[in-house]
Backbone as JSON Lines, residues from 0, in Angstrom:
{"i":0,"aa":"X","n":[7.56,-27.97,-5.45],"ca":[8.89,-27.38,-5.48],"c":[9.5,-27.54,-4.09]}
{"i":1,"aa":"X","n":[11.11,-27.58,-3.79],"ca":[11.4,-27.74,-2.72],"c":[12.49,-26.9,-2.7]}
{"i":2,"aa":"X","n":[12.61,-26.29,-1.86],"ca":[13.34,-25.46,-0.81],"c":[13.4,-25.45,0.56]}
{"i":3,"aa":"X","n":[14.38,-24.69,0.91],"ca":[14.5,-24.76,2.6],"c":[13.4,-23.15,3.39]}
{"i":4,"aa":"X","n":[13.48,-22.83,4.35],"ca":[13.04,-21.91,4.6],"c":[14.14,-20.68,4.72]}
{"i":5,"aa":"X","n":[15.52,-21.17,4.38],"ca":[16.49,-20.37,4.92],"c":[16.82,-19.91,3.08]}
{"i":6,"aa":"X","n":[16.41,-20.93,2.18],"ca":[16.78,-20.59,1.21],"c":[15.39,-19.45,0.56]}
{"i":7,"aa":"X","n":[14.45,-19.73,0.93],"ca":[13.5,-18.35,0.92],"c":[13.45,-17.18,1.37]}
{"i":8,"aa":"X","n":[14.16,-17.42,3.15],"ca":[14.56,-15.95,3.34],"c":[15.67,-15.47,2.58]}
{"i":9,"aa":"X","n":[16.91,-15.89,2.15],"ca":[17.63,-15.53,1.38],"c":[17.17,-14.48,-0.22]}
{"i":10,"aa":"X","n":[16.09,-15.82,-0.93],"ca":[15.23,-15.17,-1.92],"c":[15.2,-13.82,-1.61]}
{"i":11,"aa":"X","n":[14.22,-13.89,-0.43],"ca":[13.25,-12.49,-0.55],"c":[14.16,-11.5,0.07]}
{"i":12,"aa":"X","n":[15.29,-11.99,0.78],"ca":[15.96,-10.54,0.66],"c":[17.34,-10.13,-0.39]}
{"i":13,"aa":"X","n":[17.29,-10.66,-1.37],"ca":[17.69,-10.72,-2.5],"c":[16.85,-9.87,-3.53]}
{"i":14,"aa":"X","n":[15.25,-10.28,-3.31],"ca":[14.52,-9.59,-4.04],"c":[13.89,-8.02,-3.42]}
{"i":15,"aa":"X","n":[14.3,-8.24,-1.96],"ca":[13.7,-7.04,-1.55],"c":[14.54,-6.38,-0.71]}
{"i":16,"aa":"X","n":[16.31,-5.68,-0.95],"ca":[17.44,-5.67,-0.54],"c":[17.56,-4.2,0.3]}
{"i":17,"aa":"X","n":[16.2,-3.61,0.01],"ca":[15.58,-2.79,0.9],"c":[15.45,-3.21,2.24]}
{"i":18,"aa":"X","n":[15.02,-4.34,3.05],"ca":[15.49,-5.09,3.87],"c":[16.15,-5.02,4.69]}
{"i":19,"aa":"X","n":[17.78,-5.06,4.11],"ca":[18.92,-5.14,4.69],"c":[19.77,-3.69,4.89]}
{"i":20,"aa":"X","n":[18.95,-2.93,4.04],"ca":[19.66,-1.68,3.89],"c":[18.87,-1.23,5.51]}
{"i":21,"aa":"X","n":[17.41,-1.01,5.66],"ca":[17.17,-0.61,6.74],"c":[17.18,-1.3,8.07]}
{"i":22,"aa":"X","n":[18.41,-2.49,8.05],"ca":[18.45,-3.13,9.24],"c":[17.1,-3.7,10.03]}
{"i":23,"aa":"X","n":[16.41,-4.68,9.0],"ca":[15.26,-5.47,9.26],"c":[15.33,-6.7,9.29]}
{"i":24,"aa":"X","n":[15.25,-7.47,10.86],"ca":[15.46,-8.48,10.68],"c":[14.34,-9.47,10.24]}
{"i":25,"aa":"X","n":[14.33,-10.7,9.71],"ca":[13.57,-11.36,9.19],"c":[13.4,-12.77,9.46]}
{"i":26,"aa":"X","n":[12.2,-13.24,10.2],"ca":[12.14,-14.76,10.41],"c":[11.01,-15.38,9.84]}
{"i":27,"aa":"X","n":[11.42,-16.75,9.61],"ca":[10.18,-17.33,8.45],"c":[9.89,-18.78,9.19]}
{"i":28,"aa":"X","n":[9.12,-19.09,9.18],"ca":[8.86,-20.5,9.68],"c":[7.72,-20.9,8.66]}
{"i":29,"aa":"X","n":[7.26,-22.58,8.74],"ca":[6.17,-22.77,8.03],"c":[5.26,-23.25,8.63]}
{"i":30,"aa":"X","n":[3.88,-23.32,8.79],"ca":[2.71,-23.9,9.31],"c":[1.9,-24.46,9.13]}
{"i":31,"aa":"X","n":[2.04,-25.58,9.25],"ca":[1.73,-26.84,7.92],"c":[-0.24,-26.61,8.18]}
{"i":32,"aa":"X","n":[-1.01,-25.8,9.55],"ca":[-2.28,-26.11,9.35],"c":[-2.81,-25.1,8.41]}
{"i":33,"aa":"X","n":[-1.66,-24.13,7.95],"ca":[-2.34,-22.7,7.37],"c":[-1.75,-23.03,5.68]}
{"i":34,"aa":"X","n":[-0.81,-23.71,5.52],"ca":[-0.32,-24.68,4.49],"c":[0.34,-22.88,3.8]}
{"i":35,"aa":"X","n":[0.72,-22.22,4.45],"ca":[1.39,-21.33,4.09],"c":[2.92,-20.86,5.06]}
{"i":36,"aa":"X","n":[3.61,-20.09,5.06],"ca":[4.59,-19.24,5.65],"c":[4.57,-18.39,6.23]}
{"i":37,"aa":"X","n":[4.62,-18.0,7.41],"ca":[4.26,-16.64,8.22],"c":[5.85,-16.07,8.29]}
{"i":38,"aa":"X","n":[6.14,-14.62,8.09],"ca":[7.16,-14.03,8.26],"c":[6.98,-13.11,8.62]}
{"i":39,"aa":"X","n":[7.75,-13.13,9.86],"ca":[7.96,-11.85,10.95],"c":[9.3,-10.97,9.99]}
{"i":40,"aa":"X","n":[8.81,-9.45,10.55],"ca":[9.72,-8.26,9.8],"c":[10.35,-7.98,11.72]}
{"i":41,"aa":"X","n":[11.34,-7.57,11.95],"ca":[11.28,-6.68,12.7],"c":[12.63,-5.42,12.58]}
{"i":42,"aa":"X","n":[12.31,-3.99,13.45],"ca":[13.22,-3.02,13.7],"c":[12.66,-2.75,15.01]}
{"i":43,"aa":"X","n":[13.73,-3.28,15.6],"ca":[13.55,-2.26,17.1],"c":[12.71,-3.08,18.04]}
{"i":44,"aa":"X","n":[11.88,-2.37,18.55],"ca":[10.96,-3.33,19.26],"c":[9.82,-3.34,18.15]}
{"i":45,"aa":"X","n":[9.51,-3.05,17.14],"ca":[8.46,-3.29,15.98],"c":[8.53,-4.19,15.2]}
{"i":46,"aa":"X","n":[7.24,-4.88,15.5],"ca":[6.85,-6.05,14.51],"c":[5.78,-5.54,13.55]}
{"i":47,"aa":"X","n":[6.06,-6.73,12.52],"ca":[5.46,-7.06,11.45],"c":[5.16,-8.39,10.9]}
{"i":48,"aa":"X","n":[4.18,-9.22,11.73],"ca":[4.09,-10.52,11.05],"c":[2.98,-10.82,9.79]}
{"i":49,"aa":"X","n":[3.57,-11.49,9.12],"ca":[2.5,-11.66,7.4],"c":[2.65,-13.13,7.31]}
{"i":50,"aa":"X","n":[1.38,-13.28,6.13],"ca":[1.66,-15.18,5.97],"c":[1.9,-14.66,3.95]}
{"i":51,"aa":"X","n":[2.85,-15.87,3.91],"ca":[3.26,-15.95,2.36],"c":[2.51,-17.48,2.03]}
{"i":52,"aa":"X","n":[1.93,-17.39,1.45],"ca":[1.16,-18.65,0.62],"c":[2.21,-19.32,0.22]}
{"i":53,"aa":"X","n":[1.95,-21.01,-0.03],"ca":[2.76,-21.73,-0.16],"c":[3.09,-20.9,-2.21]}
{"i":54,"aa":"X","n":[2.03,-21.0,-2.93],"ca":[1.6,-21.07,-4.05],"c":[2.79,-19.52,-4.17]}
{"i":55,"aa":"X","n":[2.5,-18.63,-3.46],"ca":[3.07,-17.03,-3.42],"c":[5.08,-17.11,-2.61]}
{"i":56,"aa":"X","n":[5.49,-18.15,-2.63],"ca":[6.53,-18.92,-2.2],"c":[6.99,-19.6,-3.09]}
{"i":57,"aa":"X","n":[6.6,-20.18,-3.5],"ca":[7.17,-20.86,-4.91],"c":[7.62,-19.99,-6.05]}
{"i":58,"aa":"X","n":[6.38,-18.85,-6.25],"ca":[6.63,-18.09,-7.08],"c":[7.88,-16.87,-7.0]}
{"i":59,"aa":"X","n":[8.04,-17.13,-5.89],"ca":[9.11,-15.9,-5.24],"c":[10.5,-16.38,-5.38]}
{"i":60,"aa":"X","n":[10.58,-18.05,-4.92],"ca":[11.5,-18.23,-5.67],"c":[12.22,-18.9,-6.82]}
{"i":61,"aa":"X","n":[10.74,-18.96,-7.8],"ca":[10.89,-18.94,-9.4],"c":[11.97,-17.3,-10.13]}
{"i":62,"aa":"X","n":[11.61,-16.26,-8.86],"ca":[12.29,-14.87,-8.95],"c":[10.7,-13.71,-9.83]}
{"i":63,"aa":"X","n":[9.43,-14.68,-9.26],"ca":[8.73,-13.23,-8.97],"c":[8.13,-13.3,-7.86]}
{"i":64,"aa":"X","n":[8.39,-11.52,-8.0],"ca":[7.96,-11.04,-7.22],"c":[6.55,-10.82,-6.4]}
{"i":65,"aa":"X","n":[6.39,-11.08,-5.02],"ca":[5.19,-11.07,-4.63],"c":[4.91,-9.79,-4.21]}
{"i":66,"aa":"X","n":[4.01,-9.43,-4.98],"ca":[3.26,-8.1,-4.65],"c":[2.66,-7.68,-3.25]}
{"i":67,"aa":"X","n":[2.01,-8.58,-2.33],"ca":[1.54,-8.58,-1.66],"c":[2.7,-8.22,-0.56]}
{"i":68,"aa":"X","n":[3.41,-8.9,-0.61],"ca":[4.65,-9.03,0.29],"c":[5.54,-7.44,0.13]}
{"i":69,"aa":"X","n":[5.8,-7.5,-1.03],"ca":[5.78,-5.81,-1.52],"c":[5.89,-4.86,-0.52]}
{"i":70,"aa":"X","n":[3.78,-5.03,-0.53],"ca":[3.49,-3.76,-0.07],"c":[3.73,-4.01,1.67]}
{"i":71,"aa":"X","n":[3.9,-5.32,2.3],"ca":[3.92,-5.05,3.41],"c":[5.21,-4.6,4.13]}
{"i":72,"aa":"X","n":[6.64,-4.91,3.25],"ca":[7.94,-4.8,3.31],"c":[7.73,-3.03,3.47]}
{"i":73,"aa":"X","n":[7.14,-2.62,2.64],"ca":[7.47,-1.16,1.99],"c":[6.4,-0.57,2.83]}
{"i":74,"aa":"X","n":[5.08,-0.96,3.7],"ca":[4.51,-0.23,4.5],"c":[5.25,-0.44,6.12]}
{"i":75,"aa":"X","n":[6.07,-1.41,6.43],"ca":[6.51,-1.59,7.58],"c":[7.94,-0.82,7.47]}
{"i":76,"aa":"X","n":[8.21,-0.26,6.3],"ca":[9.33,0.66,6.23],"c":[9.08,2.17,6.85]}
{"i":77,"aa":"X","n":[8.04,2.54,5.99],"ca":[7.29,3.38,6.36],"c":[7.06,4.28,7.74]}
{"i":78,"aa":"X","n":[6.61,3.26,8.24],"ca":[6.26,3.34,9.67],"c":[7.34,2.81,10.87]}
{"i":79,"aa":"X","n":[8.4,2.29,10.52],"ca":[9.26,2.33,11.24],"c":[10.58,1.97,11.19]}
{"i":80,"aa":"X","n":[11.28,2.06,9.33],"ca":[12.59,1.74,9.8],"c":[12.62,3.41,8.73]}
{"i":81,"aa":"X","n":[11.99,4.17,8.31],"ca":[12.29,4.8,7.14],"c":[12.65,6.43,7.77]}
């Protein structure tokens, strides 16, 4: 499947619009030795970096949802934009 990386961040904050409501910014790059996506969350001076599988990327923007990603959106809320 092909996409951009700008068209994935778009995805996922489309799918996770929680996001934008708590003023979280979001950067994605890809890393071709981990053959996945690492995406930084941040608020403030707080980070949150995660890797999205290529396989868990595709599926996200088929329009499901990655669970995994989920819980890290919604635990980095938690702890510092909530």
């Amino acid at each position: 499947m092909g996409y951009t990386v700008v068209a994935l961040k778009d995805k996922i904050m489309e799918m996770y619009p929680e996001i934008g409501r708590y003023g979280i910014t979001v950067g994605i790059a890809f890393s071709e030795g981990k053959n996945a996506y690492i995406v930084k969350f941040t608020k403030n001076s707080h980070e949150l970096t995660t890797h999205l599988e290529k396989k868990d990327a595709d599926e996200c923007m088929d329009g499901i949802k990655c669970v995994y990603l989920g819980v890290q959106i919604g635990q980095f809320i938690k702890n510092f934009a909530g």
